[in-house]
N, C-alpha and C positions, 0 to 999 in steps of 0.2 A: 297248358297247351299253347303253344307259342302262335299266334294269329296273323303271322306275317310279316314285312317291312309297317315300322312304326316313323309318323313324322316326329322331326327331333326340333323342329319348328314350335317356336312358343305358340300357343293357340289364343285364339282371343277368349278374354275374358268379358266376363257381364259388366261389370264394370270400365271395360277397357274402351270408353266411348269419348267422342269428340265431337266440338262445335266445325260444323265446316262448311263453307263458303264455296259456292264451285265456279265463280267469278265472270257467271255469265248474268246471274239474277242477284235482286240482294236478300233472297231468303236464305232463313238460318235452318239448317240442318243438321239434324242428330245423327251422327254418323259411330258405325260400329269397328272398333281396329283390330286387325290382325295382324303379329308381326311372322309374316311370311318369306318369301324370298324377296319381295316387295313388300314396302306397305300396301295393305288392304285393307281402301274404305268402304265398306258396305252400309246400306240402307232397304228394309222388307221393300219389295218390289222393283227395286233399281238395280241397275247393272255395276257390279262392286267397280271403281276408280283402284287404280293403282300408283303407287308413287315411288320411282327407285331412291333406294335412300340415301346414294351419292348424290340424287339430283334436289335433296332436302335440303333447303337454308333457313335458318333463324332470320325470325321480321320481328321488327319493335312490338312490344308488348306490353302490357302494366305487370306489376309485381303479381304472382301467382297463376299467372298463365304461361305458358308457352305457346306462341303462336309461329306458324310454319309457310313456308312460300315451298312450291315446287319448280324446277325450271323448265321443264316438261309438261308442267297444266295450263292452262291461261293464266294471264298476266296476274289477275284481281283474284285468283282464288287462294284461299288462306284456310287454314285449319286451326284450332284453338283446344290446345286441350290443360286441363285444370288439375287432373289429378298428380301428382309428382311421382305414383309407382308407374303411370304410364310414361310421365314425360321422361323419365327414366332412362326408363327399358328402349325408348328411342333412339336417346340422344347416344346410346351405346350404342345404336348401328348404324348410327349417319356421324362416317369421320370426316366428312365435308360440309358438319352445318354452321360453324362459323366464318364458313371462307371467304364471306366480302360481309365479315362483319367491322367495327371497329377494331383496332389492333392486328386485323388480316394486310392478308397481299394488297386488297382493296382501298383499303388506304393507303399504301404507299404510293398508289396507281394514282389516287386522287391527289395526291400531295406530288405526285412528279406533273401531272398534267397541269396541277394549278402553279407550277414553280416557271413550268414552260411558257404558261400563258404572262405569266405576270412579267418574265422577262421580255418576252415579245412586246409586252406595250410597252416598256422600257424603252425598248429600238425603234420602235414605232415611233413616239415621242421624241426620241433626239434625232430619229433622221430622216423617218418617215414625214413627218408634220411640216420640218421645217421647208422640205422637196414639196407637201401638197402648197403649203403657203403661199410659198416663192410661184408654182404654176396657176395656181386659181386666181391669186388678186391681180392679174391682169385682163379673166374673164370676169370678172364684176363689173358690173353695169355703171356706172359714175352715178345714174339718177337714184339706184340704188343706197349707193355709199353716201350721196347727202342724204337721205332718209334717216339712215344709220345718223348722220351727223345733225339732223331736226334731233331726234331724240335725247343723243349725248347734250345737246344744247339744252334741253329744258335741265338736265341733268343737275349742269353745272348751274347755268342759272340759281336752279334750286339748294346748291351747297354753300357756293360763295357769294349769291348774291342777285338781285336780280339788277340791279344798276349798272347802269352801260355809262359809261364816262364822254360826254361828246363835247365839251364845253367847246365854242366857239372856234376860237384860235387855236385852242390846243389840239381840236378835229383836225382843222387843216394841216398843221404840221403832222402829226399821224399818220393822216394822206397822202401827203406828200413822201414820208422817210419809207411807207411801206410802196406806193407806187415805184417810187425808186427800185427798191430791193425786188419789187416782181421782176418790173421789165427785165432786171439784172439776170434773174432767177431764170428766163424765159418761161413766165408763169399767164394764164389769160385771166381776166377782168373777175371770174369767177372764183376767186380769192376772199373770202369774206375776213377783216380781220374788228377788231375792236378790244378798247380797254375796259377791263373791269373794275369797279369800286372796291375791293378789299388789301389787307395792307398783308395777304399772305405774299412773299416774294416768290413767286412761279410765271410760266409761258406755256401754252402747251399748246397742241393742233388736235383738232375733230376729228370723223371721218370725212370728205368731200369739199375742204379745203377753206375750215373755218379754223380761224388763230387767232385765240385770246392772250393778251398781256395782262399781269395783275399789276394794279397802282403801285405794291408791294415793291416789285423789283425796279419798276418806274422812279420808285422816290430812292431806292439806293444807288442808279445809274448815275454818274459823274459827267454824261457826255453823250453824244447821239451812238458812236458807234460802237457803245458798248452794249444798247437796246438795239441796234441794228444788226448785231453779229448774231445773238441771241431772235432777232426774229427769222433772220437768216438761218438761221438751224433750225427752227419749226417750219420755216416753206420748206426745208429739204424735206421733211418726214412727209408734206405732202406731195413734192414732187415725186419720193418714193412710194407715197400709199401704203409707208411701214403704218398706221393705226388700221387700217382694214388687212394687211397680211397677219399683225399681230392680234386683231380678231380672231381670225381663223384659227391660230396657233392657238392660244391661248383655250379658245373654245372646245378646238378638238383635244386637246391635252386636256383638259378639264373635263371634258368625258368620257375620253378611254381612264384615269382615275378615278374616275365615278363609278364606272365600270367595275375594276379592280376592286373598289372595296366595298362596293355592291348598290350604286345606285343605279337600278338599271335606267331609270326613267330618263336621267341624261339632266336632270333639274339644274343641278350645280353647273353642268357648263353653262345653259342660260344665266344664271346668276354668276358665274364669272366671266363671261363673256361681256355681259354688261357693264362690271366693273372697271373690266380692262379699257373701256373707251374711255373714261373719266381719267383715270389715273394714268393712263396713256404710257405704260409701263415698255421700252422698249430695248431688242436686245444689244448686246455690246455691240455688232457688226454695224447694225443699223444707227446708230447711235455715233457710229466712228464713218461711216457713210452720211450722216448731215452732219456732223463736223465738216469733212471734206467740201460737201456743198458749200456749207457758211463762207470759210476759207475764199474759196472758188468766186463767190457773190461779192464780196470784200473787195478781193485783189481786181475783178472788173471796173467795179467803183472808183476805183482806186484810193480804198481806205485798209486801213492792218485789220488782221480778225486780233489780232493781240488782246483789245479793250475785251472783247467777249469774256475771252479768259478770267481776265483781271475781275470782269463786274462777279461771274460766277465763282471764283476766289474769295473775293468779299463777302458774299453772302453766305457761304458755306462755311469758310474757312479751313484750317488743313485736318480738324474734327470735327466739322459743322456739326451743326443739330441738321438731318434729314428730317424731323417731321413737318410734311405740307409746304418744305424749303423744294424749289427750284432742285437739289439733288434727290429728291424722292423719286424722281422718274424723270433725271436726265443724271446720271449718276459720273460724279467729277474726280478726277483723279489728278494729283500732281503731273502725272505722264499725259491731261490735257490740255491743262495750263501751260509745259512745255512746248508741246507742239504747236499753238499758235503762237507764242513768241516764236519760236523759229520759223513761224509764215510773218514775222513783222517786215516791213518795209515801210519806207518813206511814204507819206502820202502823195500821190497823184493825180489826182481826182478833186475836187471842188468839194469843201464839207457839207453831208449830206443835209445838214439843215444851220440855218443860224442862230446867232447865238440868242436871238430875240427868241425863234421858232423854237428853241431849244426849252428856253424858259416856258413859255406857254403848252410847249407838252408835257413838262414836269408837273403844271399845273393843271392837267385836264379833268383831274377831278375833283375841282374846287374851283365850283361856281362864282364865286367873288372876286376874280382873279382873270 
């Protein structure tokens, strides 16, 4: 005798049960399933949950479980089921549980957003950074930026040396070639320079308008105006404040990178931001900008910047060794050697030191002398 309309709907079984999680508490609950028009999860005295099985996705799992997210329940709740005729019978009516799994749309989504991001800091980095630079290092505080230059001092101190080269005579001529080149420079008193004891051949400028010479390039100078052209290119970087714009650049570029490949804490730009003062790394513009300077300082003196050339020629040569060379971070090219020969001219001007003065700053770092 035929009993009526029959549901054609799987009915739940005894066994057709799950772990579930209902993402408000973190108790564990035995829950009974139905596969109905919905899922149905029921438990004795609770009001059964339903879950439409379009809105079913697959969440990370260990091996022999299937565990489930709904996008329709709270965030946290999750259901776990163990048997494989259940996880089955499921995964047959949820044609959307692996849609933001790996291999889904979902990833492509992640791999277009992260192609978009990584490009942006790209642009950020070459046009963005160099526009912040250029506006911020003229809001920096000067008292600030010797601070920055206390620091880079103990720096160097600590790599090449802590000896200051002051011998007597060879002080005063020193004094004198760099007084020279300030007034030149139109620089104020606030100019800290000194030579160092080591025999690596480099020059370089702090933050806040300290400029070291190393004995190195000292002892291969032929002549005052070949250390004069070369100090003359280091007051330029200060009169520009290229080591404190190149701070910034360098810092912010070293943490939108950091970024990108995942430090978020930003560690590495402090650790390369601090490098950057020592090595005093700057870029081609700026670098062709205190050329220009040196040039400029020379021709008022009325000495050639040519010698410049020549001493940095020498020391590099047209394959120099760059390491810890004077071209490690003021980088030389045939096409700069050119260019100050073609600012040579006669002299004009009264030699910036004599040839006695001359001798005793070659010797300023040898006390016996």
């Amino acid at each position: 005798m035929d009993s009526g309309p029959q549901d054609v709907s799987a009915p739940s079984r005894p066994d057709a049960s799950a772990i579930y999680f209902d993402g408000k508490s973190s108790r564990r609950r035995l829950v009974t399933l139905a596969f109905k028009d919905q899922l149905e999860l029921s438990e004795p005295s609770e009001t059964a949950t339903t879950w439409p099985y379009a809105d079913i996705r697959r969440a990370d799992s260990p091996p022999g479980t299937l565990r489930l997210t709904c996008l329709t329940a709270p965030a946290l709740a999750r259901l776990e089921i163990r048997d494989a005729a259940v996880a089955a019978e499921l995964i047959s009516r949820c044609n959307r549980l692996d849609e933001n799994a790996p291999g889904g749309r979902g990833v492509a989504h992640i791999i277009g957003w992260s192609l978009a991001a990584a490009v942006s800091i790209v642009v950020v980095v070459l046009f963005g950074l160099p526009l912040a630079a250029d506006r911020l290092t003229p809001l920096v505080p000067q008292v600030f930026e010797r601070r920055l230059g206390d620091v880079a001092d103990g720096q160097v101190k600590a790599i090449f040396g802590k000896k200051v080269c002051d011998h007597g005579a060879g002080q005063l001529a020193f004094a004198k070639l760099v007084n020279a080149l300030r007034v030149s420079a139109g620089l104020d008193t606030s100019i800290q320079t000194a030579v160092l004891a080591t025999p690596i051949p480099n020059a370089f400028a702090l933050p806040g308008g300290k400029v070291y010479l190393f004995d190195g390039l000292l002892a291969k100078a032929e002549n005052p105006d070949e250390i004069a052209g070369v100090l003359a290119h280091e007051l330029g970087h200060v009169k520009h404040r290229d080591n404190m714009r190149g701070l910034i650049y360098n810092g912010g570029t070293s943490f939108l990178i950091g970024l990108l490949f995942g430090d978020i804490t930003g560690s590495s730009a402090i650790i390369f931001a601090s490098r950057s003062i020592v090595t005093a790394s700057y870029t081609r513009e700026a670098e062709q900008n205190a050329d220009t300077f040196s040039i400029d300082v020379m021709h008022r003196l009325g000495r050639s910047p040519k010698p410049m050339g020549e001493l940095l020629f020498r020391v590099t040569g047209k394959q120099g060794d760059k390491s810890l060379s004077i071209l490690a971070s003021h980088p030389l090219t045939e096409d700069r050697l050119k260019r100050m020969s073609d600012e040579d001219r006669p002299p004009s001007g009264p030699p910036l030191l004599t040839a006695e003065e001359w001798s005793s700053l070659k010797a300023i770092c040898d006390p016996n002398k």
